[in-house]
C-alpha positions as a Markdown table, in Angstrom:
| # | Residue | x | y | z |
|---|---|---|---|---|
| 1 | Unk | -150.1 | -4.6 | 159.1 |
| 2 | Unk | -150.0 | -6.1 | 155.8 |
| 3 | Unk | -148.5 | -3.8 | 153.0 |
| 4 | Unk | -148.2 | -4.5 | 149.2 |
| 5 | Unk | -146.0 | -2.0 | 147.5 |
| 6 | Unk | -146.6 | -2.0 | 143.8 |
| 7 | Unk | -143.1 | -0.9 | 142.4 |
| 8 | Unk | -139.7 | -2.1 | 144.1 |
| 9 | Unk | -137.8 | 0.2 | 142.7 |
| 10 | Unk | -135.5 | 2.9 | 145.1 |
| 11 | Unk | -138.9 | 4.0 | 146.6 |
| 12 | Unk | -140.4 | 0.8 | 147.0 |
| 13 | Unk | -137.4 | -0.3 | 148.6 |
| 14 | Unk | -136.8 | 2.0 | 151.2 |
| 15 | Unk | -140.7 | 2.0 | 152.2 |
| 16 | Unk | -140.1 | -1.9 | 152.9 |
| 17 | Unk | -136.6 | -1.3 | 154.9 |
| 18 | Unk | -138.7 | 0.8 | 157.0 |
| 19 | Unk | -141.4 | -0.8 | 157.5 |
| 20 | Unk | -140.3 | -4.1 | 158.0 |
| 21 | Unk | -138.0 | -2.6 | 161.0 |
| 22 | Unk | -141.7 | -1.4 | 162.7 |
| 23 | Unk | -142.9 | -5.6 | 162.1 |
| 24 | Unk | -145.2 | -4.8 | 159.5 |
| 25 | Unk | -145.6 | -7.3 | 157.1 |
| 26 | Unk | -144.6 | -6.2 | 153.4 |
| 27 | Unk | -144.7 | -7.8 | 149.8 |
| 28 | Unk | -143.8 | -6.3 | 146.4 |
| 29 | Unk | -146.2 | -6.3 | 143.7 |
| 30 | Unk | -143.9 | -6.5 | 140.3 |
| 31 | Unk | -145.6 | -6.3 | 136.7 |
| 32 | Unk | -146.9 | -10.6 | 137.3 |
| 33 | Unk | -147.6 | -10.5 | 140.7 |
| 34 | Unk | -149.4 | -7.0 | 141.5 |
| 35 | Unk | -152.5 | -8.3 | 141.7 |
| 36 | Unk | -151.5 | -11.0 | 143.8 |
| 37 | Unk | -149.8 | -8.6 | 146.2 |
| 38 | Unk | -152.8 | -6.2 | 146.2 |
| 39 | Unk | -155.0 | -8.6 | 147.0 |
| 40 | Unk | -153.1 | -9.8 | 150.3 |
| 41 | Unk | -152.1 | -6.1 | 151.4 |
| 42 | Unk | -154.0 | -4.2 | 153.9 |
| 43 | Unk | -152.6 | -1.2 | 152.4 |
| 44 | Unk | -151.5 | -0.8 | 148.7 |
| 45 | Unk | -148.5 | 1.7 | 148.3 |
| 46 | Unk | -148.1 | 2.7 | 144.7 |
| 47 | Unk | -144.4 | 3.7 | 144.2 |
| 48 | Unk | -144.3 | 3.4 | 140.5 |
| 49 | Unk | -142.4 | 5.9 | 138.1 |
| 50 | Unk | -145.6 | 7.9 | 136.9 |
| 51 | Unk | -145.8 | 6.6 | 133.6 |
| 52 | Unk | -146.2 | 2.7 | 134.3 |
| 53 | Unk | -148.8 | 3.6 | 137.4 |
| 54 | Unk | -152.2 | 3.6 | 135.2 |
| 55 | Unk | -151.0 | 0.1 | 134.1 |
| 56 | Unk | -150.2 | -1.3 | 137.3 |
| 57 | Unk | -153.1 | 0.2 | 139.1 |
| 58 | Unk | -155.0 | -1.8 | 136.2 |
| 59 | Unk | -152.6 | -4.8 | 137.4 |
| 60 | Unk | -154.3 | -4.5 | 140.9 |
| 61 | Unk | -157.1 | -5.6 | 139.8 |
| 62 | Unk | -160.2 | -4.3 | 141.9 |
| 63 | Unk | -159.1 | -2.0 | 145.0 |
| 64 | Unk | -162.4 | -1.0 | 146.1 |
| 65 | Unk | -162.3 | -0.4 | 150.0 |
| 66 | Unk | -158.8 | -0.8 | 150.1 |
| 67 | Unk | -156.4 | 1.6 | 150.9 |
| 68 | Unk | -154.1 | 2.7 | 148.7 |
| 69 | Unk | -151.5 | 5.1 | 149.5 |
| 70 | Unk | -150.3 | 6.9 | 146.8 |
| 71 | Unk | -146.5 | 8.2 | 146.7 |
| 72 | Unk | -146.0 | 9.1 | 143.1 |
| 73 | Unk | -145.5 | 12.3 | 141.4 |
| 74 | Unk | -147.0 | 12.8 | 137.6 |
| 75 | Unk | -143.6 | 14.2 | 136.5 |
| 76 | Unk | -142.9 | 15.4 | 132.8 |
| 77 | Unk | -140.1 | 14.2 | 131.6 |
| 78 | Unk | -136.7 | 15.4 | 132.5 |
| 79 | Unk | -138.4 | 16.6 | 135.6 |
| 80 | Unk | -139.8 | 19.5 | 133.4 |
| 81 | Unk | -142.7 | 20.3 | 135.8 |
| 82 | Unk | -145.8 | 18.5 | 136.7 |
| 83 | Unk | -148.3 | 17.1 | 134.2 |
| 84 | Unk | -151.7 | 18.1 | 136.1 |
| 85 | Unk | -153.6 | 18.2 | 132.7 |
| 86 | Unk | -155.9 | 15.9 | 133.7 |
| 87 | Unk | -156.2 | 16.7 | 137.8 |
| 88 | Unk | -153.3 | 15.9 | 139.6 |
| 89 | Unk | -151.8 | 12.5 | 140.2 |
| 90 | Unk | -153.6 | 11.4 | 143.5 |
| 91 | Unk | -157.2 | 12.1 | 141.8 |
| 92 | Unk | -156.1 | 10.4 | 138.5 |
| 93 | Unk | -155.3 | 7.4 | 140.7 |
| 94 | Unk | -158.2 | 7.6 | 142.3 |
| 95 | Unk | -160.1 | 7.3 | 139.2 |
| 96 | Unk | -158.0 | 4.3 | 138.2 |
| 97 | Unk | -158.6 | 3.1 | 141.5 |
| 98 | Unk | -162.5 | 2.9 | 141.3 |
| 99 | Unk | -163.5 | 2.9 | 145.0 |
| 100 | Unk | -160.3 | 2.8 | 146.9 |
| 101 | Unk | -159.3 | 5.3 | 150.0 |
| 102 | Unk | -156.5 | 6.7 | 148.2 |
| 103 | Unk | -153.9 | 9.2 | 150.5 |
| 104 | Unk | -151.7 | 10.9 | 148.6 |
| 105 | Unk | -148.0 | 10.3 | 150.7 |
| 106 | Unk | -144.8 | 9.4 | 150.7 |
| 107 | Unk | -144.4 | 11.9 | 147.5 |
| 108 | Unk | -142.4 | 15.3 | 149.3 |
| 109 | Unk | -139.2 | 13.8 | 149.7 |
| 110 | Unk | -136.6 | 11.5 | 148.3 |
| 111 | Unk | -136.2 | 7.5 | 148.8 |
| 112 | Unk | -132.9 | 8.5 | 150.6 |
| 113 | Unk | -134.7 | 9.9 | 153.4 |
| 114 | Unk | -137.2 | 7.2 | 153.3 |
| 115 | Unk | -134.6 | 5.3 | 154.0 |
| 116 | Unk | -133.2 | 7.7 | 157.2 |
| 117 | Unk | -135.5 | 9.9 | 158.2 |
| 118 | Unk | -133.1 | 11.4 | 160.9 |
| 119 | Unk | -132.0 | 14.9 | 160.8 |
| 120 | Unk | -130.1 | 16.8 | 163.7 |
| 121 | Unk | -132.8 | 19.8 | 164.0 |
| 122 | Unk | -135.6 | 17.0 | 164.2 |
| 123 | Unk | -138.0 | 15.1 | 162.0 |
| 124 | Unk | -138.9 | 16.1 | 158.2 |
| 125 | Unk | -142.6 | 16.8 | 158.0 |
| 126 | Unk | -144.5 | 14.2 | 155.6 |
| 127 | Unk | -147.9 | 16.1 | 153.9 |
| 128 | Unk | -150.8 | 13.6 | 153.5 |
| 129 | Unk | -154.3 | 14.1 | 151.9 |
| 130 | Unk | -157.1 | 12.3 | 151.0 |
| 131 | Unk | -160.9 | 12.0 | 152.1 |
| 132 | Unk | -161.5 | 9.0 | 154.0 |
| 133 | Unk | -160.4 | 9.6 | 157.5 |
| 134 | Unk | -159.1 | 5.9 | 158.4 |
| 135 | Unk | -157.1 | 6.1 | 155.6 |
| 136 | Unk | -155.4 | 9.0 | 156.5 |
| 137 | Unk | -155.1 | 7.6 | 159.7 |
| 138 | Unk | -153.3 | 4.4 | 158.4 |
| 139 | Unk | -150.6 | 7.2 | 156.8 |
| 140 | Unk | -150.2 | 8.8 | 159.3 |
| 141 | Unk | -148.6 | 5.8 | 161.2 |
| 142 | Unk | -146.9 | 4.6 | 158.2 |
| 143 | Unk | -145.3 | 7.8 | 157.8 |
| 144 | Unk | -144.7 | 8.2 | 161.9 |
| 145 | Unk | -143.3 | 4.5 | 161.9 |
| 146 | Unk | -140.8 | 5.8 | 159.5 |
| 147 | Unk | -139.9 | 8.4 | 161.5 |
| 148 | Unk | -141.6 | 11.5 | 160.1 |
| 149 | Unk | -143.6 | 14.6 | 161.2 |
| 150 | Unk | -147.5 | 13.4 | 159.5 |
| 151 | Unk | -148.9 | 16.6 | 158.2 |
| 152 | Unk | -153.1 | 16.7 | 157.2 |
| 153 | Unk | -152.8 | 18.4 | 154.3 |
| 154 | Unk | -156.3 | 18.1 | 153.9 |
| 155 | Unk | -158.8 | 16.9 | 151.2 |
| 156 | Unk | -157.5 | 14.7 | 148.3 |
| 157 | Unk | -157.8 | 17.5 | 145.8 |
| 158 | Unk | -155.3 | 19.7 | 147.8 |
| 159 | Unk | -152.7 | 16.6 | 146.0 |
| 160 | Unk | -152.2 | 18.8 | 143.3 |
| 161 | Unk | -150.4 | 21.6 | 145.9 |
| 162 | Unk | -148.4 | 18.7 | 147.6 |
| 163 | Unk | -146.8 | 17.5 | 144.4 |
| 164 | Unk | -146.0 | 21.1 | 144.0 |
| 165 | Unk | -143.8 | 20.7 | 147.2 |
| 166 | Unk | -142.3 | 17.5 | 145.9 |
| 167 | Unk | -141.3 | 19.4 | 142.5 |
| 168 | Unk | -139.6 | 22.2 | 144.7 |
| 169 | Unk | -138.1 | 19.5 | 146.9 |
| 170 | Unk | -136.9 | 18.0 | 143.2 |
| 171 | Unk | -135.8 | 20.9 | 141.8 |
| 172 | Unk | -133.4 | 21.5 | 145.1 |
| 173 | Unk | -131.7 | 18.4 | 145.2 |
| 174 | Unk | -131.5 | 17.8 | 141.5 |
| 175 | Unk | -131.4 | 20.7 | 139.5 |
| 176 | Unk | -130.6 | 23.1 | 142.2 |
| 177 | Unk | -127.5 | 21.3 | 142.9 |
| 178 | Unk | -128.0 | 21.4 | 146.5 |
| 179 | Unk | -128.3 | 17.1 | 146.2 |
| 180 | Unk | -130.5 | 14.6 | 148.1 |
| 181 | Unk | -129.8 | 15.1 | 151.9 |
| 182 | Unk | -132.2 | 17.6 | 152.4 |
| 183 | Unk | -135.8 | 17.7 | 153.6 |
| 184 | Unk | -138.4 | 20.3 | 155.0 |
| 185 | Unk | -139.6 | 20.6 | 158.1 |
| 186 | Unk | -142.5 | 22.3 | 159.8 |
| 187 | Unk | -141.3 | 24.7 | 162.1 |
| 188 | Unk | -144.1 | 25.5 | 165.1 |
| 189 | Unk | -144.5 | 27.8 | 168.0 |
């Protein structure tokens, strides 16, 4: 699969370790060349810090019919909280994103276990939501080739609940002082 990744910063990065390990094919999309980059990818992974991702959606140019997977978090600053003032992230970028299948994923966890999934009482659940089925079927195999659990969390507007789960996985390993080598898990019977 072809993937453009708009944003190569720790996120980015550790998407593209990942992936390239699986033999997907994967391109980074920087402020010049994210159009470019959008335009060749299958998939478009936005892993921008939330306040440049309106401008490089913009950057894309048009993404209807593509899929774009969406793994940012509308943070406040100092990782205050959410900013859901105007919907949550994954429908703001899906108004940005005029006709795109946007999944909201890759936003629960940090870049360090992107990176290495692995954890001794098994694999970290990754939530995914959005309203086009192949889409969230194209997540789900990201997400499994990285070695995660894929989770349905559902419709698109259940994003704003998913973020929540990133903000408590934030508040954990930052403010919590717990630190970054932590994940959740979905435990079943």
């Amino acid at each position: 699969m072809k993937i453009a990744i708009i944003g190569a910063g720790n996120v980015g990065q550790a998407l593209e370790a990942g992936w390239k390990k699986k033999g997907h094919e994967v391109r980074f999309g920087k402020r010049e060349s994210n159009k470019d980059a959008a335009q060749w990818g299958d998939v478009v992974v936005l892993a921008t810090p939330w306040p440049a991702t309106k401008d490089a959606v913009a950057a894309c140019g048009a993404l209807a019919g593509k899929v774009v997977l969406d793994a940012t978090n509308p943070l406040l600053p100092n990782l205050a909280g959410l900013d859901h003032s105007e919907g949550s992230g994954g429908e703001r970028v899906a108004r940005w994103a005029q006709g795109a299948r946007v999944v909201k994923v890759f936003n629960t966890t940090g870049f360090n276990n992107m990176r290495d999934s692995r954890y001794p009482a098994g694999k970290p659940m990754m939530l995914y939501c959005g309203d086009d089925a192949g889409a969230k079927s194209v997540a789900k195999q990201l997400a499994d080739d990285l070695g995660f659990d894929p989770v349905d969390f559902g419709p698109l507007s259940n994003t704003r609940y998913s973020e929540g789960v990133a903000m408590a996985w934030i508040w954990l390993a930052v403010k919590g002082g717990i630190g970054r080598d932590i994940a959740f898990s979905l435990a079943r019977r």
